[in-house]
N, C-alpha and C positions, 0 to 999 in steps of 0.2 A: 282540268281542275274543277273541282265541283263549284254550287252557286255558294256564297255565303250571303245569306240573306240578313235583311235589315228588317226593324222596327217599321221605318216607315213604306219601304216598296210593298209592304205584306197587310197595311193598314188599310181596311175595307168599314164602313159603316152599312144596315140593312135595318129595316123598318118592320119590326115585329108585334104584332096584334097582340094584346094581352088586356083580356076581357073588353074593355071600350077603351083600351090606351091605344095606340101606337106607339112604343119604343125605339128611340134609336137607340140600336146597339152595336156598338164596334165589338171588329172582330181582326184577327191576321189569318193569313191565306197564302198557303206556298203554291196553292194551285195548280200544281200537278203529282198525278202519282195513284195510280191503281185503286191501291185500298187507301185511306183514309184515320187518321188519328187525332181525336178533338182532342184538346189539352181544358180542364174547368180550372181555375186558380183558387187560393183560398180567400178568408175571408179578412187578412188582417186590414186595415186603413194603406192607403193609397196602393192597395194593391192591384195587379194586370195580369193578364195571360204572358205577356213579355214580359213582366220581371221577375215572375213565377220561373218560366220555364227557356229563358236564354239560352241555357246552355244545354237543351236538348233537343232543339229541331233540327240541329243539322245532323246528327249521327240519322237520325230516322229518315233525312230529304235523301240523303248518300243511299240509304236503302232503299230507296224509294216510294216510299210512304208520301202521302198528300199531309202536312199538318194543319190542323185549325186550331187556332185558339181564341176562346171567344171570352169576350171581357162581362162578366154578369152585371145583372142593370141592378145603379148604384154603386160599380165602381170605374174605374178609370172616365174613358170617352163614352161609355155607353149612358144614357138617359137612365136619371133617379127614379126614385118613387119609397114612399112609405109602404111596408109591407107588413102586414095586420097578419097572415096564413102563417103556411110553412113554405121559408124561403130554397129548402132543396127543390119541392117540389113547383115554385115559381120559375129557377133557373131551367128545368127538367121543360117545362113550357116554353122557354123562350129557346132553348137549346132543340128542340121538334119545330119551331119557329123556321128555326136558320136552316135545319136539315131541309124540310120542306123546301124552302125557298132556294137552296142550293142540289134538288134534286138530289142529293145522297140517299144512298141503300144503306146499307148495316156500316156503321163506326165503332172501332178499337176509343173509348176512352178513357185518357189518364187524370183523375182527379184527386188534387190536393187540398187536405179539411173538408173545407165546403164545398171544394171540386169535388171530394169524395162522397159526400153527401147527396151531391146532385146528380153525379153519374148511377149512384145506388137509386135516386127516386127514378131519374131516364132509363135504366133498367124495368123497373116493375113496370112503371106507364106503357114505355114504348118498345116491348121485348123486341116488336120482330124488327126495329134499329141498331139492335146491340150483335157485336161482336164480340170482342175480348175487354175485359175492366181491369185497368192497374187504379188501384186506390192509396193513397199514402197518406196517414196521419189522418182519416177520416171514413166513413161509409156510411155512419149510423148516430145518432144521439144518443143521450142516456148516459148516467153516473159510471162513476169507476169503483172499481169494489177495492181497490187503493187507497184511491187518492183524495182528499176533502173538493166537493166541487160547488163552484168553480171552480177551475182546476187555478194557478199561478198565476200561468198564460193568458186565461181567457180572461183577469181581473185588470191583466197592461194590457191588454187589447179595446176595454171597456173607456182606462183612464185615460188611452189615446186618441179614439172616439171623441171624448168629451176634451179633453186638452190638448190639440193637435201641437206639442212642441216638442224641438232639437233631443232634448232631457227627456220627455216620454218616450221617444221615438229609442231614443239607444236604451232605456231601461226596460221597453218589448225587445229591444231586437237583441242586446245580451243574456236571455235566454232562449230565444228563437231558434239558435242554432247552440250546439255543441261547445262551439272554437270559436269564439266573437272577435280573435283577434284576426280573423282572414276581412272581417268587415273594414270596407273599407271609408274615409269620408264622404268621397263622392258617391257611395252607395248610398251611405244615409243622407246626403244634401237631397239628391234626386230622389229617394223614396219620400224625405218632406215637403219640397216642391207637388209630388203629385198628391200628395195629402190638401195639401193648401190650397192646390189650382180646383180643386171641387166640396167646399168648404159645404153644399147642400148635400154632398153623397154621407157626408160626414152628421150633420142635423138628421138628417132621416135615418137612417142606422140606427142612430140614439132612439128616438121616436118610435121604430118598429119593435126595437126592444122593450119599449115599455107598452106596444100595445099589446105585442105577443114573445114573452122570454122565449117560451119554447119555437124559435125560427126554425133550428132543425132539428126535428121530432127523433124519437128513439124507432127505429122501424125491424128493429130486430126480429120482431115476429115473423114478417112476411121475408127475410132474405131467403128462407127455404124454396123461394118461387122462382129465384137466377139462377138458371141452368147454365149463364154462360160461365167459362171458365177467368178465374179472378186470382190477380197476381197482387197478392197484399205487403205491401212494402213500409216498416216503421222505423223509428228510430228509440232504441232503447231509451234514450234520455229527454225522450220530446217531455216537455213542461206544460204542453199546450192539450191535448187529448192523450191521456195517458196510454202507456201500449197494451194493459190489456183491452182496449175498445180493438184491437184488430185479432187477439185473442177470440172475442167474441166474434167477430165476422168470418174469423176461422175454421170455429164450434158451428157455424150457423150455416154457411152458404156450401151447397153442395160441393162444389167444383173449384176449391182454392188452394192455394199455398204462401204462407207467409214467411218473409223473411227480415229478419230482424236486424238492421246497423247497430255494430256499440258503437259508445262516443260519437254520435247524433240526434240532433236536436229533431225539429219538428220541418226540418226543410231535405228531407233524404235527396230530392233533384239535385240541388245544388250544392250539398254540401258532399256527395257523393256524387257527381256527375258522372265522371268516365264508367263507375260502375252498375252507376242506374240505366246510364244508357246500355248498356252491353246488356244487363240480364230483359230491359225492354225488349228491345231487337229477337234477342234470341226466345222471349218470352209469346212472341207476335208471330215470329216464324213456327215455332213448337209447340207452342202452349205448355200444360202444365203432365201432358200425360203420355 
């Protein structure tokens, strides 16, 4: 019987340099397994690598893939800070941080929103790190030729920031996904708990956004420079980054292919899981050609 692995056997902290900071930043680590798959999360309030992506590190451990998934500073356990730049290309640094420090070669990474955004900057910066990129609900900044922006999503995500309560939390999360009625209490007790237990990840977020809106930049120009091959995964009904932003990542990036959930929101892992994982695996194994 395979492992089934926990939140906490998998919970590692590592001391990451970022300009004259030192960062603690937490991470999980299944620590074993050939090739390697970092998971980046996105960027709603009390968000993790583990409540992100729960329900798909085991298909990938059975296959034997190493998973990482690393918490970005400012949220969960990792160390805050105010960030004035562009926060894809901050996490893209701390994310070369941990590679480094964990002696890894090239990593397959899955990034969702902001994971998407960050895995797009760790591309450009650190090509000769990159393997394979699933991106979901994210890659790149920049308006929707849609949709009025901010987009719905990104306006409860703003009001939750500033108002960490029960009643903001369910009025992001019923449009977060598709089918709000799989949501359950105890998902949102504990997603408001981690919101609460870092009430400064929460103050600084606000803060960064008003030193700099644009966190993560429109970088559409230069996707033409990722030769690796890129598996773009959305959800018709995301409220959050509308689907043509993966349209565009489509049009842009040499070597991709998109595919589109109906009736899904802005969370394709989990609200799609058995089928996310299966086109992952076989997407890791094959690629796209």
């Amino acid at each position: 019987m395979s492992q089934q692995w926990t939140e906490v056997e998998t919970s590692k902290f590592i001391s990451i340099k970022e300009g004259n900071t030192n960062l603690n930043i937490h991470y999980n680590d299944t620590e074993k397994g050939d090739e390697v798959v970092v998971m980046l999360h996105g960027s709603g309030p009390g968000a993790s690598g583990w409540a992100n992506f729960n329900r798909n590190i085991q298909p990938l451990t059975n296959a034997g893939y190493r998973v990482i998934l690393m918490d970005c500073p400012g949220w969960s356990k990792s160390d805050t800070l105010v960030n004035e730049g562009s926060r894809s290309h901050l996490n893209a640094r701390v994310l070369k941080g941990l590679v480094d420090a964990l002696s890894l070669n090239k990593i397959h990474i899955i990034g969702n929103s902001m994971g998407g955004h960050s895995a797009v900057a760790f591309a450009l910066d650190y090509p000769e790190h990159v393997s394979k990129l699933i991106l979901m609900g994210g890659g790149t900044g920049g308006g929707s030729m849609f949709i009025p922006m901010p987009s719905e999503g990104i306006k409860r995500i703003g009001k939750l920031y500033r108002e960490p309560t029960m009643d903001n939390l369910k009025e992001m999360m019923d449009i977060f996904v598709y089918d709000s009625s799989n949501l359950t209490e105890v998902l949102f007790q504990t997603r408001l708990d981690n919101i609460l237990a870092r009430k400064d990840h929460l103050e600084n977020f606000v803060k960064s956004i008003k030193a700099n809106p644009k966190q993560f930049p429109d970088v559409a120009h230069r996707l033409g420079e990722i030769a690796n091959e890129t598996l773009i995964v959305w959800g018709r009904d995301d409220r959050f980054v509308p689907m043509d932003t993966g349209l565009r990542l489509l049009n842009t990036l040499p070597r991709a292919e998109l595919h589109i959930f109906n009736r899904c929101g802005h969370w394709v892992q989990w609200e799609y899981a058995d089928k996310f994982n299966r086109m992952v695996l076989d997407f890791l194994k094959h690629g796209i050609e």
